[in-house]
N, C-alpha and C positions, 0 to 999 in steps of 0.2 A: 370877378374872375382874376384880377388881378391879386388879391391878396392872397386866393389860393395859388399860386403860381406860387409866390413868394413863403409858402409855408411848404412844399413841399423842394426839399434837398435833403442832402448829402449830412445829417446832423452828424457831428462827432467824428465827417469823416469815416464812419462805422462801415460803408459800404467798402469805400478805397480799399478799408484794411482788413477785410475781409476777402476783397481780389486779391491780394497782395500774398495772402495766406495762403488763399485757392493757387496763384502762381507757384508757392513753393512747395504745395502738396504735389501737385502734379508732375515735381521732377525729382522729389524727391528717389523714387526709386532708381533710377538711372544714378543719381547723384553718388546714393550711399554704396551702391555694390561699386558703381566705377573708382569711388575713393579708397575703397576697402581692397584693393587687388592684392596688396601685402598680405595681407591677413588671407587670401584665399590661394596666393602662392607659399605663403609659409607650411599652409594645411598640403598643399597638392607636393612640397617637394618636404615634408617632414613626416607625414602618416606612414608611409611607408616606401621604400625602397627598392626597386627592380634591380636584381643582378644578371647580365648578361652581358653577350658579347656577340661578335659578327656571325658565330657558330653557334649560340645558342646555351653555351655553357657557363655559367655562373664564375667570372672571375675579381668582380670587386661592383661597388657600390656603383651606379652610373643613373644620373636623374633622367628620369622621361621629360622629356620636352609636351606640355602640354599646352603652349601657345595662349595660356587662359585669357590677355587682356585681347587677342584679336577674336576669339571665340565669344567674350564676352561682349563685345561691343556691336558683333556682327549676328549677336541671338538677341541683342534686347531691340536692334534698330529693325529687323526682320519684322517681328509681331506689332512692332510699334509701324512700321508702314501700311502693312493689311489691315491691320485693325482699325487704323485712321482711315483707310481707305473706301471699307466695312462703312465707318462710322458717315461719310462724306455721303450715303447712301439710301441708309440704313436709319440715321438722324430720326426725319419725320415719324415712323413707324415704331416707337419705343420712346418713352417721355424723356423728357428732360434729369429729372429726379432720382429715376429708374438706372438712368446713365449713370450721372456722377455718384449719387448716394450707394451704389449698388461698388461701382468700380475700387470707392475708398476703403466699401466694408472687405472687400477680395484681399488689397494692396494690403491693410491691415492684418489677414491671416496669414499671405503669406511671408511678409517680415516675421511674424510671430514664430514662425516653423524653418524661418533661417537663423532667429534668436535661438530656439531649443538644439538647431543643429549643433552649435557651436560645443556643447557638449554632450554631444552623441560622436564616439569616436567612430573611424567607419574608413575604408582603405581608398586609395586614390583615386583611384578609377570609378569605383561607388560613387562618393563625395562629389567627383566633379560633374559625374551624370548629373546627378540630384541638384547642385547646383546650377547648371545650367538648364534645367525642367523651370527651376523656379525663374530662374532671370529670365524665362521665356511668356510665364502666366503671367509676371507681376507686370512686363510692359505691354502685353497685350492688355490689361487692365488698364495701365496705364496710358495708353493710345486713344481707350474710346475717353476717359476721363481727361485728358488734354484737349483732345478735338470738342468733345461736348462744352466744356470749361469756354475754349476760345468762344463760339458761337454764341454763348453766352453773355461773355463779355463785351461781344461786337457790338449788342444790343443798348449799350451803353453807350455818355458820351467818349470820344477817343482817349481821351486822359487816365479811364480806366484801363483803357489796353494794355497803356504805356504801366501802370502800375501793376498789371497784372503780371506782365514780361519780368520787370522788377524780382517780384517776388522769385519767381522763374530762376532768376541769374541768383537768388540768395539762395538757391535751396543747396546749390555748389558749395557756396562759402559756409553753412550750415554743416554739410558731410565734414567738407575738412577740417572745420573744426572741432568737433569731433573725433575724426580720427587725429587729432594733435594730442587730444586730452587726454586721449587712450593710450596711446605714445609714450605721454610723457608721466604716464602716472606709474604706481610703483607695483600696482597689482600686477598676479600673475595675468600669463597672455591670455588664457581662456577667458578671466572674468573682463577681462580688458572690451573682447571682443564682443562680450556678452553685453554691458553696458552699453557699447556702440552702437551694438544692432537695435535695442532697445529704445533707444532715443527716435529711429523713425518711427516706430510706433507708435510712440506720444505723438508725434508730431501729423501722421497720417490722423489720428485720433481728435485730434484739435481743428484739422480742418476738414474732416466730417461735420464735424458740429456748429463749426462756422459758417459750413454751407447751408444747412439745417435753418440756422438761424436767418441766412441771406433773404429768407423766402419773405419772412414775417416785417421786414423794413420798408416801411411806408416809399421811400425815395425807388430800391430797387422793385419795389410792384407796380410803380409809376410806370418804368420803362418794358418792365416786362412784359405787362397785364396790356400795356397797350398793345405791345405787336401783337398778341395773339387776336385780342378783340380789332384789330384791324383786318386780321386774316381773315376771320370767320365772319366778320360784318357787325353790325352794332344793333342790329334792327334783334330784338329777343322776344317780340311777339307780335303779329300782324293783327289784326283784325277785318274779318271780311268785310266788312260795310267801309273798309277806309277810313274810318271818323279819328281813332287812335292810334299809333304806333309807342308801346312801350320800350324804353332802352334800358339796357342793364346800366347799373350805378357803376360810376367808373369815378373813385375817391372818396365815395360817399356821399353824392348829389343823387339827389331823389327823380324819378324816370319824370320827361318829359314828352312834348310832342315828336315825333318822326324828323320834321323840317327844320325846328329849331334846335334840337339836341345835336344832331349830325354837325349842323353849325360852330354850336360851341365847342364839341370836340376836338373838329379840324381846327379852332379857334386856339383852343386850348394847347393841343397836341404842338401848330406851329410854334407858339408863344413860348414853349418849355425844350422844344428840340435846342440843342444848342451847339449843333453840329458846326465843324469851323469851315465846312465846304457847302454850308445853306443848300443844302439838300432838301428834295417837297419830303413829304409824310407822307408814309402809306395809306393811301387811301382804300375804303370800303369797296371789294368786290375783285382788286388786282391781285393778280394769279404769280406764285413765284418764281421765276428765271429756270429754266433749265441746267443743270450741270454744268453743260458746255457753255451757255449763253454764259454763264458768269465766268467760267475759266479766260473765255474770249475777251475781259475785262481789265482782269488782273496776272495776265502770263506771264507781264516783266516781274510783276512783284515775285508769282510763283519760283518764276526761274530765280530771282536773285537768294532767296531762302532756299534756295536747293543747293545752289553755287555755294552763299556760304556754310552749309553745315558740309557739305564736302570736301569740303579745304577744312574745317577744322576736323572734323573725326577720322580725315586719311591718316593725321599725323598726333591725335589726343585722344587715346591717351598710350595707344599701342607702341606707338617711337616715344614721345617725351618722358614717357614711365620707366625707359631705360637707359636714360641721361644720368651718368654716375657726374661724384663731384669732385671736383679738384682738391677736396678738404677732408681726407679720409678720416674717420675717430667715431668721434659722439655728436658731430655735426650731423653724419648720415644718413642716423636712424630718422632723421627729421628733414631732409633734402628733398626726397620727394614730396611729401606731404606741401612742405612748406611753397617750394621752386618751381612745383608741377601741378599741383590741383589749388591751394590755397590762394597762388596769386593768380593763374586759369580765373578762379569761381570770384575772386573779388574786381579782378578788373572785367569778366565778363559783366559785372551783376554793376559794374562804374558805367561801363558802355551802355548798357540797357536804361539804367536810370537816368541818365543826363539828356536822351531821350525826349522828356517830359521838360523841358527848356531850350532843346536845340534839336533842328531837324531838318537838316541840311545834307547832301542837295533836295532840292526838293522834288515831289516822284514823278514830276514831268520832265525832269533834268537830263538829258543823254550820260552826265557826270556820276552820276548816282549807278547807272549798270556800270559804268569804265572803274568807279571804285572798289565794284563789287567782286570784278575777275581781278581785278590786281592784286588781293587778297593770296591770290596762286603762287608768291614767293615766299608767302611761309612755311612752304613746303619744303623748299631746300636749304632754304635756310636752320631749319629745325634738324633736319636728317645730317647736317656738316656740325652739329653740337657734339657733346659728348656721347653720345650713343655707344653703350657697349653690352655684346659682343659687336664686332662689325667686320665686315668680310673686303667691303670696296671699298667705301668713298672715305677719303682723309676727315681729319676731325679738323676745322674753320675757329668752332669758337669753343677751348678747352674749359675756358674762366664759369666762371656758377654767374658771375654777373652778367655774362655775355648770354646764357640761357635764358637770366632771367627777366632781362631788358626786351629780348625777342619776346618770351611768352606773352607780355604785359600788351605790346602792340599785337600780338595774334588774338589776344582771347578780349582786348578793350573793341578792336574793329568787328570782332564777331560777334560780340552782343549788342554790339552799336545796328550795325547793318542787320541784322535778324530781327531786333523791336522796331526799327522804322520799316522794314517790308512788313512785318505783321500788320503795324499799324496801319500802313498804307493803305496797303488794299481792301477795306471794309469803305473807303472813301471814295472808291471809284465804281463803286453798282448801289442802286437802290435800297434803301432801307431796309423791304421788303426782305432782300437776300442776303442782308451780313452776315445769317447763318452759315447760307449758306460758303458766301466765301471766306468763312472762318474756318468752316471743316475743310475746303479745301489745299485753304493756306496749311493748317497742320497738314494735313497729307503731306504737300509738297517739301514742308519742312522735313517730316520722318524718309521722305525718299532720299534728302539731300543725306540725310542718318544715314541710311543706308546705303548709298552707293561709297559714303564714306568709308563706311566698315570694313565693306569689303574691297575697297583701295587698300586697304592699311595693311593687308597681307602682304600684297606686291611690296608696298613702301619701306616696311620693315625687314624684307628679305634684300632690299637693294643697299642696306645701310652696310 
């Protein structure tokens, strides 16, 4: 038993980087439209033109105010909280496979038909309807495909988590790079934007088929193939007389007695768990946790993932998107990109990965909830930047360095504290139910999306 212990792993690392891929599939779409607001304000204030006035009558050019990055932040976290919420539900009743594989092929069509948009000209109001239909499918898509993904990965040891979140924070640094390239390249704007849209596609494409592939790895059917066959029991044929019980092969060991196989299982299963909180293994015949029974487990964790995505998306990207820079020229077509999302998605994506070597306070610490609200001063701190237009409050920090000193601790503490609560809480219930408090955890995450969104109204109208 021992040696097979020691032939089944992680060869090549192949699994790791496969979560890691799955992590940045799944944010992918939030990533690329949120990066993209340029390109979808240049359409909504360039297509065309409303002339009016307080009376009604046409006296010169005047832009509609169409609020798109608070619209857009508050349509994609809307269907990404029901749909997680669906999915916390809904999970057992609809495969695994059926989920993610099903979710990536959707994500996939509808990037394709914001790629063709790009050159289909079409008047403002059109445009942004249409626009905002889609940023509403692709995160409902996207919600059951993050929540199915987490639960997923719960079923693993924790180090996949931390890798999966990883991927998570690069799929940021991914958009904005892209949109740099796009930027800085010499083509016109259409093909620019063409190219851009385009790149999620491949990238939604690549990890369909990574997932695809995930199934067929000896190391991840180790931990998978067990939970189920745990759930269902291991016993695959009685016999009336009692004399035999046959057991389904689990690795490719051929079926033995009833009494002894059950043994080596448990035998097997503890020897291979290598959980860092020495958790039992589910055992043959245990029924799993009720909803609530798990919520009851992991609330601090919930709450702290709720807390921080509402401090970050009160104030990102709806205030920081309209941080002008003290450097006006050819520095500016590049300021946002660069000051606002680029160093966002790399120190978010710094915070998440370091994670996986430091994991502090740890989640029985009172310290760990008191760092998690203190977070609540980068709220005004952000809204005293350069923010323009602005009605009230004076500008604190005018400098590009002073924005982007802030950003780097806003967005390093939020991906810090979001992969240690994710990780958390699959640590404090039963094996049995990492599923479940995996779907729960996203939930709780997409509420903290949403109630930030729709913070960001009020926030922005205060600046």
């Amino acid at each position: 038993m021992k040696g097979r212990t020691d032939d089944v792993r992680d060869r090549g690392c192949l699994v790791g980087i496969i979560f890691f891929i799955l992590g940045l599939g799944t944010l992918l779409p939030w990533n690329f439209y949120m990066t993209a607001s340029l390109y979808f304000q240049y359409r909504l204030n360039n297509s065309n033109t409303e002339l009016f006035n307080s009376t009604g009558n046409g006296t010169g050019p005047v832009r509609k105010e169409y609020y798109f990055n608070n619209w857009m932040t508050l349509l994609s976290q809307l269907p990404l909280l029901l749909f997680t919420l669906l999915n916390s539900f809904l999970y057992q009743r609809i495969s695994e496979a059926v989920r993610i594989a099903g979710s990536l092929i959707f994500i996939l069509l509808l990037f394709v038909i914001t790629a063709v948009l790009v050159k289909v000209p079409m008047d403002c109001d059109t445009f942004f309807s249409v626009s905002m239909a889609i940023i509403w499918f692709i995160n409902s898509f996207g919600a059951v495909l993050q929540g199915s993904s987490f639960g997923l990965v719960g079923l693993l040891p924790q180090k996949y988590s931390s890798i999966f979140m990883s991927g998570q924070g690069l799929a940021g640094t991914f958009a904005a790079i892209a949109m740099l390239i796009s930027t800085a390249s010499e083509v016109d704007f259409e093909s620019a934007a063409l190219g851009y849209f385009i790149t999620p596609c491949v990238g939604t494409l690549v990890t369909l088929f990574s997932y695809l592939l995930l199934r067929r790895l000896e190391f991840a059917q180790f931990y998978l193939n067990r939970s189920s066959k745990y759930e269902e029991g291991t016993t695959d044929k009685l016999l009336n007389d009692g004399s035999v019980v046959e057991i389904g092969k689990l690795n490719g060991h051929a079926s033995q007695s009833a009494t002894d196989r059950e043994a080596k299982l448990s035998d097997e299963a503890d020897k291979m768990n290598p959980s860092p909180e020495g958790t039992k293994q589910v055992k043959r015949g245990q029924n799993k946790a009720s909803v609530l029974e798990v919520f009851k487990k992991i609330w601090v964790m919930a709450f702290c993932v709720t807390f921080v995505f509402t401090v970050t998306l009160s104030v990102f990207p709806a205030v920081t998107v309209d941080v002008k820079t003290s450097y006006p020229g050819r520095w500016e077509r590049f300021f946002i990109s660069v000051c606002c999302f680029l160093i966002f998605n790399i120190s978010d994506w710094f915070g998440r990965t370091i994670t996986t070597c430091i994991r502090w306070p740890r989640k029985e610490s009172c310290l760990f909830l008191v760092l998690v609200v203190a977070r609540v001063v980068f709220i005004p701190l952000l809204m005293l930047c350069n923010v323009q237009d602005r009605y009230y409050l004076p500008v604190f920090f005018p400098h590009d360095a002073s924005f982007a000193v802030i950003m780097v601790f806003f967005s390093v503490s939020s991906g810090y504290f979001v992969c240690l609560s994710m990780s958390y809480a699959p640590q404090m219930v039963d094996p049995k139910d990492v599923e479940t408090a995996g779907a729960l955890m996203t939930f709780f995450l997409s509420l903290g999306l949403s109630i930030g969104a729709a913070l960001s109204f009020a926030l922005r109208s205060l600046v």
